[in-house]
C-alpha positions as a printed NumPy array, in Angstrom:
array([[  0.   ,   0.   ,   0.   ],
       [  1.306,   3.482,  -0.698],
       [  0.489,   6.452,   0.742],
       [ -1.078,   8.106,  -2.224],
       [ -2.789,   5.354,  -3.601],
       [ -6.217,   6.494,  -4.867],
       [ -7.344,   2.989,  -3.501],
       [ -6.898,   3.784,   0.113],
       [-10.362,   4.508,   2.347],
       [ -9.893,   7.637,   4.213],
       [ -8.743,   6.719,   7.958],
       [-10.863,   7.459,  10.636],
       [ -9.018,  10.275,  14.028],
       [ -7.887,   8.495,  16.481],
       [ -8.559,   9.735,  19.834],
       [ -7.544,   9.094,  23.767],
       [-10.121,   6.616,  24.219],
       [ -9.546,   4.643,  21.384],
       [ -5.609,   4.684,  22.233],
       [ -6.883,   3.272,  25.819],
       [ -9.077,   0.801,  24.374],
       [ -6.348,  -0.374,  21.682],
       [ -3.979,  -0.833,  25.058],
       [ -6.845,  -2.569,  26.541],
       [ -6.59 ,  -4.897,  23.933],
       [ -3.019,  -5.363,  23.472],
       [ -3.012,  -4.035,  20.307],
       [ -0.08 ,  -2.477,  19.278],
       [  0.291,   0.916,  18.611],
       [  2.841,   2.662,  16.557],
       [  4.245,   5.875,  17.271],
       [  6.612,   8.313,  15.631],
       [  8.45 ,  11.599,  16.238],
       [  8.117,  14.666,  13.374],
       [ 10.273,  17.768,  13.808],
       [  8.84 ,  19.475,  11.089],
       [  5.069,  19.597,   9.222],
       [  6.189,  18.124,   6.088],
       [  7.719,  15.045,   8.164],
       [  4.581,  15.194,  10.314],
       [  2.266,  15.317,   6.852],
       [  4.354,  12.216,   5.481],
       [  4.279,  10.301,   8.58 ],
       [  0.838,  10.73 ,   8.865],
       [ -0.241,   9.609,   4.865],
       [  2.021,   6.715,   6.094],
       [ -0.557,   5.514,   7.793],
       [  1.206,   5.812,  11.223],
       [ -1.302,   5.638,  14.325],
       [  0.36 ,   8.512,  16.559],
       [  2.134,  11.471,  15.009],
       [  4.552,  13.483,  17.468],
       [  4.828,  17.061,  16.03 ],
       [  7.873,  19.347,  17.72 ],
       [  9.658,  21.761,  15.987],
       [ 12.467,  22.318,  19.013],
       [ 14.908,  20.477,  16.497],
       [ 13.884,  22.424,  13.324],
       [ 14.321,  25.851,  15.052],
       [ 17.969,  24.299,  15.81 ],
       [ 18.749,  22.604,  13.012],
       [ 18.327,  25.788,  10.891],
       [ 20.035,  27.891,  13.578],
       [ 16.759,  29.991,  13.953],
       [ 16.725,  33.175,  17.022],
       [ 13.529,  34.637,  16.154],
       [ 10.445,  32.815,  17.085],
       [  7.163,  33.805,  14.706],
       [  5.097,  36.267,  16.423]])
């Protein structure tokens, strides 16, 4: 399956209590870390269950002072 396969049904949000119930059930659930939108935006077509979103790293990595206002 790719990510931007026509074929693919639109995924339903996931929210806190389906995360508990999915631990409930020892279902796994995977998780990943984006430090940027377009990571988070690829991540997420990806299919991933839990998308992390900081952007600590990106301010860093591109050696950023000013914060937007």
């Amino acid at each position: 399956m790719y990510a931007n396969d026509p074929k693919t049904t639109a995924r339903t949000r996931l929210t806190v209590p389906a995360l508990r119930q999915m631990k409930a059930e020892g279902r796994r659930i995977v998780s990943l870390t984006a430090y940027d939108a377009g990571f988070a935006r690829s991540v997420d077509e990806a299919g991933i269950d839990l998308v992390l979103v900081g952007d600590s790293w990106a301010w860093s990595a591109r050696a950023t002072t000013a914060r937007c206002r």
